[in-house]
Backbone bond lengths (Angstrom), bond angles and torsions (degrees), N, CA, C in turn:
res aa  C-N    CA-C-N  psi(-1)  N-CA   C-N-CA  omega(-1)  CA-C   N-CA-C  phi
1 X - - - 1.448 - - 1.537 110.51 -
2 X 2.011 118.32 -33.69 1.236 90.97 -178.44 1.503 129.59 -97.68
3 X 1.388 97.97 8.45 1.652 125.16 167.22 1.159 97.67 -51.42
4 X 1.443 108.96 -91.59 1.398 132.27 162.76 1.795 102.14 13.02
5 X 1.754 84.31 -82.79 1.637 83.45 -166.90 1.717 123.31 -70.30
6 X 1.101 109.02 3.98 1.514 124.27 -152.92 1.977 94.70 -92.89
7 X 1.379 74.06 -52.84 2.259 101.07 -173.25 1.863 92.34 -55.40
8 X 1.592 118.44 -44.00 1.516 130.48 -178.62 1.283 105.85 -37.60
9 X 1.879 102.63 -75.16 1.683 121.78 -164.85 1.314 97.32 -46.24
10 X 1.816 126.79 -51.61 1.431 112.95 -163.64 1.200 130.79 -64.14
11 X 1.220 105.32 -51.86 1.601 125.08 137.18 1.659 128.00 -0.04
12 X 1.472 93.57 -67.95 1.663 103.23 166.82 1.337 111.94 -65.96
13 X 1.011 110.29 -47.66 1.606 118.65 -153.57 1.526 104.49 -71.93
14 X 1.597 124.72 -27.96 1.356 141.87 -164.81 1.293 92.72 -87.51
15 X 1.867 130.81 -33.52 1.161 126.11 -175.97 1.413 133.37 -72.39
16 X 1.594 96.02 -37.79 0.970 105.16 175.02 1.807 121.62 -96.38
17 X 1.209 109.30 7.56 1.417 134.09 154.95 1.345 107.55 -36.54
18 X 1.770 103.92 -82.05 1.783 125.54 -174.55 1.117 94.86 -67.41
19 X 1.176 155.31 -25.74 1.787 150.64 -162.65 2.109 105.19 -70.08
20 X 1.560 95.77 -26.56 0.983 119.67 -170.74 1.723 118.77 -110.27
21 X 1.436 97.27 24.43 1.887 84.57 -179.30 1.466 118.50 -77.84
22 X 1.048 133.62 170.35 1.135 145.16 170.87 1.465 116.23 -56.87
23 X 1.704 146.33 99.30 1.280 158.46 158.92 1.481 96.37 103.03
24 X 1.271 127.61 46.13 1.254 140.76 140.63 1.465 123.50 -77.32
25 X 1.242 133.38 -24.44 1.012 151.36 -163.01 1.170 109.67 -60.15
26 X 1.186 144.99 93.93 1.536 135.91 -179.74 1.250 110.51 -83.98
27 X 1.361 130.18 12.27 1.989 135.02 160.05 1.126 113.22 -82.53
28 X 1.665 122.51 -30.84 1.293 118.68 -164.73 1.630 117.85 -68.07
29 X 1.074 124.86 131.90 1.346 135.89 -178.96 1.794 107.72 -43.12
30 X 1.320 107.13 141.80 1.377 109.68 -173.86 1.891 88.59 -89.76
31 X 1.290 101.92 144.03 1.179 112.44 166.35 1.572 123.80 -173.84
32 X 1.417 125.74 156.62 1.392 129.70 -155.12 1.528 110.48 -127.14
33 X 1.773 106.41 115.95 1.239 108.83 161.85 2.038 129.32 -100.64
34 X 1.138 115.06 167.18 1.072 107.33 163.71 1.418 118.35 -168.70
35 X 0.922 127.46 157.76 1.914 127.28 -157.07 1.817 110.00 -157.96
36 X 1.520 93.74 116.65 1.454 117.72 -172.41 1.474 111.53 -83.37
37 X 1.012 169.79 159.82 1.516 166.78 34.96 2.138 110.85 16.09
38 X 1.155 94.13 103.74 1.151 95.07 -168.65 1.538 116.54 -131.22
39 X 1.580 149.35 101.37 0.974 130.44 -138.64 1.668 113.06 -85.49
40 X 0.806 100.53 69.76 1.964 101.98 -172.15 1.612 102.39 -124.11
41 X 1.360 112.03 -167.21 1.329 114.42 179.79 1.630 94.38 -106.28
42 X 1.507 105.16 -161.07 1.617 119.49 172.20 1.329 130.46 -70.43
43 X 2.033 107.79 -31.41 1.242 110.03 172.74 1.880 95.55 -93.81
44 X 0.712 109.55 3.21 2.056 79.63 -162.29 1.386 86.56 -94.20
45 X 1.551 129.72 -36.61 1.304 127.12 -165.26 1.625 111.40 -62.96
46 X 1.438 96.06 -32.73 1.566 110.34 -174.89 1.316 99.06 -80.40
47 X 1.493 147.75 -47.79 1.265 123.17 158.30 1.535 121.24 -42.32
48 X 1.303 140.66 -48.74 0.825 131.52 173.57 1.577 140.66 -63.16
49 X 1.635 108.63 -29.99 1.134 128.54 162.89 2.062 104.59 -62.22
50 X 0.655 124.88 -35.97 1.421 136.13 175.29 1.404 116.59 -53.30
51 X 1.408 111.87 -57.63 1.253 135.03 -160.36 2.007 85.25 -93.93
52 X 0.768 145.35 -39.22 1.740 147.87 170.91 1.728 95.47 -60.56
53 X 1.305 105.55 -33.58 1.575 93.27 -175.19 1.272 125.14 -78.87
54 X 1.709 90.69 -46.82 2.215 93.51 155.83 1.229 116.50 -35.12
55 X 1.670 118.55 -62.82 1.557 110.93 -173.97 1.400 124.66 -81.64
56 X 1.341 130.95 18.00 1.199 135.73 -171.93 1.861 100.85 -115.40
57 X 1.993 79.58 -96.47 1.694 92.89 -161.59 1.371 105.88 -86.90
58 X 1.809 121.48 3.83 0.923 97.71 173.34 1.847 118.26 -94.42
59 X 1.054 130.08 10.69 1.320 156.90 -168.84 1.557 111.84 -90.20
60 X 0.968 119.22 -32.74 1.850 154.07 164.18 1.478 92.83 -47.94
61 X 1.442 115.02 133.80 1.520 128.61 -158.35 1.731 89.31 -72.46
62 X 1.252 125.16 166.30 0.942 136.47 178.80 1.536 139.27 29.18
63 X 1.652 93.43 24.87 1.580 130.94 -169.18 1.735 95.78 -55.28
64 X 1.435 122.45 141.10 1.418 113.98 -173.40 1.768 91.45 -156.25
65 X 1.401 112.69 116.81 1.378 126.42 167.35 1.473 126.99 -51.90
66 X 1.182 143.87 44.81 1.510 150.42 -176.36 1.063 117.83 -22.64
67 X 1.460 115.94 -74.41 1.425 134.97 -178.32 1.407 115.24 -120.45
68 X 1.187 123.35 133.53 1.304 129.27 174.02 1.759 104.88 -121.05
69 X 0.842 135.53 150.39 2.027 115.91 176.34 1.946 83.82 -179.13
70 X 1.072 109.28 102.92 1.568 116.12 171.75 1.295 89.40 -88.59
71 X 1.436 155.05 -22.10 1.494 143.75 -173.75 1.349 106.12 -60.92
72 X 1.510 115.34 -41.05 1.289 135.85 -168.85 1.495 115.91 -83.68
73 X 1.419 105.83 -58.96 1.269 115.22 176.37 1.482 104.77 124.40
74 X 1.485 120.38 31.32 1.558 113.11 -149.65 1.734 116.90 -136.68
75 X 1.124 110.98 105.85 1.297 104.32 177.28 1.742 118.14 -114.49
76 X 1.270 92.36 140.70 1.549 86.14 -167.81 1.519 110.88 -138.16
77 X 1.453 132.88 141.61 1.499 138.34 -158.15 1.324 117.01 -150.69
78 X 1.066 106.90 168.23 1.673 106.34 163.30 1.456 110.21 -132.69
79 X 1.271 142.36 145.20 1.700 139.26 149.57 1.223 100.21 -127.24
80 X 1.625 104.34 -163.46 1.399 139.05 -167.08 1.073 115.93 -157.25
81 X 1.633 112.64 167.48 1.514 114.33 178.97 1.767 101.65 -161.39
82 X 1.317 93.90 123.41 1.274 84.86 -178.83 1.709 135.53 -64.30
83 X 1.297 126.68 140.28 1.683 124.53 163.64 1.112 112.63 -85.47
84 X 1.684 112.86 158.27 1.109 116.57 153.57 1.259 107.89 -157.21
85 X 1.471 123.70 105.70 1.378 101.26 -173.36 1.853 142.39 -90.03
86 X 1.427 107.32 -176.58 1.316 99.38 -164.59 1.961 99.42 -97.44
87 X 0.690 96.77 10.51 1.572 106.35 160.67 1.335 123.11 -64.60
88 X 1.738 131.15 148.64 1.414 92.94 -177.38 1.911 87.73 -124.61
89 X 1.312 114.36 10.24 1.745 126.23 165.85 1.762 97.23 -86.48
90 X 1.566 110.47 113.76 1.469 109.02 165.77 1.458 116.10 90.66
91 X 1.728 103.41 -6.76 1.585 94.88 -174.13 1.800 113.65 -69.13
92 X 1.188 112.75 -41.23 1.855 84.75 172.55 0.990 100.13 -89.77
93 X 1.096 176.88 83.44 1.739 165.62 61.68 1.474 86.95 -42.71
94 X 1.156 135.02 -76.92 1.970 154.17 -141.63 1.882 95.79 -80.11
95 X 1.237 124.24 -20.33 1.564 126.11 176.61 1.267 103.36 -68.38
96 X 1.637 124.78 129.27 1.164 133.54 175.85 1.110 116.32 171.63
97 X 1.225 138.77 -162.25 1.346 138.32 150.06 1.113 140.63 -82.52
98 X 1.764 122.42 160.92 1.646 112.49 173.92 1.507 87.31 -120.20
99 X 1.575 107.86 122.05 1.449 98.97 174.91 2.142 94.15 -99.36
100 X 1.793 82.78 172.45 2.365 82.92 -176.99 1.270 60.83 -168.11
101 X 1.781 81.73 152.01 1.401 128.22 157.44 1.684 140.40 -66.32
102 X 0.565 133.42 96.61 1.331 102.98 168.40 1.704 153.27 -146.40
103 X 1.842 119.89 156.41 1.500 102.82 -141.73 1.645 89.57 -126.51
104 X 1.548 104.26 140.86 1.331 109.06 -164.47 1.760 88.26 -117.20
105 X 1.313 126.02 121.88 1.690 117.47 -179.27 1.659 93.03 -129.87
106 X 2.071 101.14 123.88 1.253 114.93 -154.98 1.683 79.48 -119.36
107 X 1.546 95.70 128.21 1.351 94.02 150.21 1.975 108.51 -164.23
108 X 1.699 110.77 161.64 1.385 105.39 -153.17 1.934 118.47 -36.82
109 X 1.499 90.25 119.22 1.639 110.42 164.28 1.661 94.03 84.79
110 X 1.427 142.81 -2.12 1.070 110.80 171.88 1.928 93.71 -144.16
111 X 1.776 96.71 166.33 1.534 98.46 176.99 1.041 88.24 -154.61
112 X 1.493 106.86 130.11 1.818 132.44 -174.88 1.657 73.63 -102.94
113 X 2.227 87.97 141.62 1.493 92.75 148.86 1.600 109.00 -137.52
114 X 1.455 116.80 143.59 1.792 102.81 -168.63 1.716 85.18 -127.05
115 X 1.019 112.10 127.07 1.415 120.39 147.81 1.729 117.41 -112.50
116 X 1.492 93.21 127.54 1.880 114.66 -174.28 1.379 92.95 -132.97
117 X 1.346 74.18 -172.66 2.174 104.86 174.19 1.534 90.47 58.30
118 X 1.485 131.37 60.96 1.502 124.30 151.53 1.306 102.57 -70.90
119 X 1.258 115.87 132.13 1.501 130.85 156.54 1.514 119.78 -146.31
120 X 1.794 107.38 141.30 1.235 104.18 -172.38 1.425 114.98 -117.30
121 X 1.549 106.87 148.48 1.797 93.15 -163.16 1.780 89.85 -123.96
122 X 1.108 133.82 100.52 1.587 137.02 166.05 1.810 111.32 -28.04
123 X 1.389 97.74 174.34 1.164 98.03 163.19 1.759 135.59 -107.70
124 X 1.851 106.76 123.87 1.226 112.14 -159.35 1.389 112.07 -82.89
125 X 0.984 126.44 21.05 1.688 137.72 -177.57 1.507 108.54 -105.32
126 X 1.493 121.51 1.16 1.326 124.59 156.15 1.657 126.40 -67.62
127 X 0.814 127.58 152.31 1.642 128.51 165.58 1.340 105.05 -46.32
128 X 0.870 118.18 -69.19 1.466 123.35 -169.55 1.541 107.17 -67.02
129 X 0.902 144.54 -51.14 1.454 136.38 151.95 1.226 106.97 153.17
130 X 2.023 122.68 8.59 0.783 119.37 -171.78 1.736 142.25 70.54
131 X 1.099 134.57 139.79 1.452 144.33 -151.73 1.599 107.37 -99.13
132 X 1.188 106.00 123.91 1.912 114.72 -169.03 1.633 93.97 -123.17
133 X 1.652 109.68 118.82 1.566 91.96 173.58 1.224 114.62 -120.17
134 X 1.762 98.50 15.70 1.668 106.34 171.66 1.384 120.82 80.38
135 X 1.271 85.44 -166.77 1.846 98.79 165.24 1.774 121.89 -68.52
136 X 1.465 90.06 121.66 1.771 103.70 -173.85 1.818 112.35 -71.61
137 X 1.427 115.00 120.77 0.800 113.23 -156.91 1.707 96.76 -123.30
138 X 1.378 133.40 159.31 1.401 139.87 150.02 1.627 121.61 -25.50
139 X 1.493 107.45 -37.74 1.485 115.50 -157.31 1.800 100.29 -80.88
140 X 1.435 97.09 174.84 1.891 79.60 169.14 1.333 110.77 -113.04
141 X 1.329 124.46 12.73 1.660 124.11 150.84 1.569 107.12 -85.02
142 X 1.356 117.84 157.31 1.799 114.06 131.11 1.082 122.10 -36.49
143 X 1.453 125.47 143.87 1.567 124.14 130.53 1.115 122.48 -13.07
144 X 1.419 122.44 -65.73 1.371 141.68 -155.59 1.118 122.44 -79.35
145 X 1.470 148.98 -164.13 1.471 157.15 136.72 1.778 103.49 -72.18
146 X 1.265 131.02 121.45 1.075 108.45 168.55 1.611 111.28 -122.94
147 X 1.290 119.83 128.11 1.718 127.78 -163.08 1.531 99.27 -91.60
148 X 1.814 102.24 143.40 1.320 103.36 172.59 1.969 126.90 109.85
149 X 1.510 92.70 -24.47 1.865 114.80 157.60 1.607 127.16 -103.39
150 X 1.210 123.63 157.38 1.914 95.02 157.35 1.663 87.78 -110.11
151 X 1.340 97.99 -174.61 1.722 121.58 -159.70 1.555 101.91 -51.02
152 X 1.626 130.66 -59.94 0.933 95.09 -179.02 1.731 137.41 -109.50
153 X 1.332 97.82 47.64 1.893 100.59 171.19 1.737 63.01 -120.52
154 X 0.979 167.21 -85.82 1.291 132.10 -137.91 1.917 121.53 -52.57
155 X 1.177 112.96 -14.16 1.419 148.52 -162.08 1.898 81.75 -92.40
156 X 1.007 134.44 -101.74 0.866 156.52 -162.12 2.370 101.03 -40.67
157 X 1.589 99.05 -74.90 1.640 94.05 169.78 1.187 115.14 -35.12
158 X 1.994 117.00 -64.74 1.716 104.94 -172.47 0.951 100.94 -60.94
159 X 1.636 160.07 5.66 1.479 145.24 -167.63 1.559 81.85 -99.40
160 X 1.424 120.73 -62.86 1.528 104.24 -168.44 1.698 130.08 -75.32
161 X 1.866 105.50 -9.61 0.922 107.70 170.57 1.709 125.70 -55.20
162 X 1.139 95.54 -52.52 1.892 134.73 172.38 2.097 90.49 -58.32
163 X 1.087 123.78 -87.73 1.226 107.05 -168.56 2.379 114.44 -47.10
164 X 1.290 86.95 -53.24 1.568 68.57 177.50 1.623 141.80 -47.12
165 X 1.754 89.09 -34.63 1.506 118.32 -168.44 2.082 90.53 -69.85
166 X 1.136 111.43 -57.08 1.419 126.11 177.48 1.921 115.20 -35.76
167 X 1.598 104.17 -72.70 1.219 102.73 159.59 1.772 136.57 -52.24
168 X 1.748 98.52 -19.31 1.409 84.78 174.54 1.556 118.74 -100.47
169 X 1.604 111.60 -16.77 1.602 112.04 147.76 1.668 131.34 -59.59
170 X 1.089 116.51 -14.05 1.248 123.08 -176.96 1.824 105.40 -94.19
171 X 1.347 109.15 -28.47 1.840 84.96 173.13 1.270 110.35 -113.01
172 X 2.205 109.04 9.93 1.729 98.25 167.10 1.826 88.91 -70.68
173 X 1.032 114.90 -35.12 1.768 115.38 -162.97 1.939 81.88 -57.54
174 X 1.017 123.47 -63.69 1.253 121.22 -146.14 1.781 98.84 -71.09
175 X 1.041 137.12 -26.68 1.260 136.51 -173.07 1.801 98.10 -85.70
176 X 0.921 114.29 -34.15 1.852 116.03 -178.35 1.409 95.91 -70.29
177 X 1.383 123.71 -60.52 1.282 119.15 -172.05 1.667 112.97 -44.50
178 X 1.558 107.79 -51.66 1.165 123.77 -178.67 1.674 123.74 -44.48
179 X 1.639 91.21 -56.59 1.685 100.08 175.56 1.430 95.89 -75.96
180 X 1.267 155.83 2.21 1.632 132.70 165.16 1.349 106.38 -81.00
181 X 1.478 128.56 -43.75 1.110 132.87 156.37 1.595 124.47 -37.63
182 X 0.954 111.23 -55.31 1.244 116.10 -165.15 1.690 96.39 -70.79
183 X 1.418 127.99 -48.66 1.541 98.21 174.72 1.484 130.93 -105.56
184 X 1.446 92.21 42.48 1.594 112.82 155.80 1.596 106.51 -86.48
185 X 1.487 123.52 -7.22 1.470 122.14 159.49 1.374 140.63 -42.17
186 X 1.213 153.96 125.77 1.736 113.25 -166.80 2.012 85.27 -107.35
């Protein structure tokens, strides 16, 4: 019997071990880092990272300068980009924006850039009041309850919300990187 119960506890305890690994989490917010090597100092990079941001993310509809702090090394923003999807269940309710954050931290020879906090807000000028799927997360539901889909065209939008939003952070990342490079040219 105390085998029995002994072989149980480990059992549990081993289960709920893996239940718990590290980036399993399907709540955690989807979000994108990336980090340049750049041979400059702290201020020149930060001029330049600045001037990459005008022509990049700051060009991005509703692009808004937050923080600027060259003492620090820190620039910080928000934009958007519009959706629209190729669905034809929810597409004007689900039309709207994905607004993200994002924080560029410059310091000598390298500049991390992370853009988070994707969230998508539908459009509220529908009858129905339109489709909110929130904060973009890893998992393939929302966080949330979301009214107005069943499981799978809701299954299917956050899949394309998350892939579109993804591809269009990945070549603002890739076009910023690009223009910092490019006037490190002489």
């Amino acid at each position: 019997m105390l085998r029995t119960a002994a072989f149980l506890l480990i059992l549990l305890g081993s289960c709920t071990a893996v239940a718990q690994l590290p980036g399993s989490d399907s709540t955690a917010a989807l979000h994108f880092s990336r980090s340049l090597s750049v041979p400059l100092n702290a201020v020149q990079l930060y001029d330049q990272a600045l001037a990459a941001w005008t022509w990049t993310f700051g060009k991005e509809p509703g692009a808004t300068l937050r923080r600027s702090d060259r003492e620090q090394g820190v620039i910080e923003g928000t934009a958007r980009m519009p959706f629209r999807s190729e669905m034809l269940v929810g597409r004007e309710e689900s039309m709207g924006v994905v607004q993200f954050r994002i924080s560029i931290h410059v310091k000598a020879g390298e500049c991390r850039t992370v853009i988070s906090e994707l969230t998508h807000s539908g459009n509220r000028t529908t009858p129905n009041g339109g489709i909110h799927l929130g904060l973009l997360t890893k998992g393939e539901l929302p966080p949330r309850k979301v009214t107005g889909l069943g499981r799978t065209n809701l299954v299917r939008l956050y899949a394309e919300v998350k892939n579109v939003g993804t591809a269009h952070v990945t070549a603002l990342m890739q076009a910023f990187e690009a223009r910092l490079r490019a006037n490190l040219e002489p």
